[in-house]
C-alpha positions as CSV (number, residue, x, y, z in Angstrom):
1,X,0.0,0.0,0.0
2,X,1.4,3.1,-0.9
3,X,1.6,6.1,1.5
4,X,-1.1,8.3,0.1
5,X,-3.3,5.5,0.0
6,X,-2.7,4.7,3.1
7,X,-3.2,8.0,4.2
8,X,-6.5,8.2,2.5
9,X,-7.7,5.7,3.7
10,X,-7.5,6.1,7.7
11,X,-6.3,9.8,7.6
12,X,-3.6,9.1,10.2
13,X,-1.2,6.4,12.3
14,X,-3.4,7.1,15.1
15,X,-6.7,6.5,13.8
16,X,-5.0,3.0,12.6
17,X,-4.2,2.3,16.0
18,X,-6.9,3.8,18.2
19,X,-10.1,4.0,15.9
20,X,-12.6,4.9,18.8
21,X,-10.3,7.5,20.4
22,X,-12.4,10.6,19.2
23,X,-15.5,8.7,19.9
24,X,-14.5,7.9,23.2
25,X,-12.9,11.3,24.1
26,X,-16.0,12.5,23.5
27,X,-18.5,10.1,25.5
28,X,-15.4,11.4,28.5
29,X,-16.0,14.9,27.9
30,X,-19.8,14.5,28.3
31,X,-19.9,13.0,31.4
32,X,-17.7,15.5,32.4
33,X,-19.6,18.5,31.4
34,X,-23.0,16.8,32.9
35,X,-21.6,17.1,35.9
36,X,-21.8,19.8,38.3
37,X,-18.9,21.1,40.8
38,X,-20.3,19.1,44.0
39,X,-20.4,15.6,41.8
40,X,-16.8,16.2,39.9
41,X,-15.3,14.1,42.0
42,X,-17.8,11.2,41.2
43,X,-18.0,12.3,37.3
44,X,-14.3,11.9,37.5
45,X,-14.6,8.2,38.5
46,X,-17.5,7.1,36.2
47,X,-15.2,8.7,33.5
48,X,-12.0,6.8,34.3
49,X,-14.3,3.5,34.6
50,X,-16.0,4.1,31.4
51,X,-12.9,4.5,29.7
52,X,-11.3,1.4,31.2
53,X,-14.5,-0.8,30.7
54,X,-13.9,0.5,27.3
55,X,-10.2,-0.9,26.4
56,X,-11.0,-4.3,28.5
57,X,-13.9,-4.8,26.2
58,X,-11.2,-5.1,23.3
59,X,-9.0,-7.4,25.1
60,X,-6.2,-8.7,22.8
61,X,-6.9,-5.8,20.3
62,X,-6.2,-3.4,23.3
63,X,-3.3,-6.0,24.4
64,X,-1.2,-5.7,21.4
65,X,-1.8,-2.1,20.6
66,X,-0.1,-1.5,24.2
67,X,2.7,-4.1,23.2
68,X,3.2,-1.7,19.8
69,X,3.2,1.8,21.2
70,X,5.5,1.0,23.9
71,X,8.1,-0.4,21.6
72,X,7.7,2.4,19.5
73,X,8.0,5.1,22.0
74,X,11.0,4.1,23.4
């Protein structure tokens, strides 16, 4: 595959590698935003939960894309 096909086709590396990051990021900053100062704390937590539930859910797929970013980042 060429690079501009590539490039095309998913836009960038990132969306390659995490597909459901803008989706996800955004589902995060609902919750946030739903939430008012006295239940931040709590809006905090269901975020962080949401977004682990999330990658477990993908299992291997989330497995292996850890196993690739951390080679390439070092």
């Amino acid at each position: 595959m060429s690079r501009s096909t590539f490039f095309r086709a998913f836009g960038s590396k990132e969306s390659v590698i995490f597909p459901d990051h803008d989706t996800l990021l955004a589902r995060a900053g609902a919750r946030l935003q739903a939430s008012s100062d006295s239940s931040m704390l709590a809006a905090v937590s269901d975020t962080v939960r949401m977004v682990h539930f999330h990658y477990v859910a993908e299992g291997e797929r989330a497995r292996d894309r850890y196993h690739l970013t951390s080679k390439v980042l070092r």
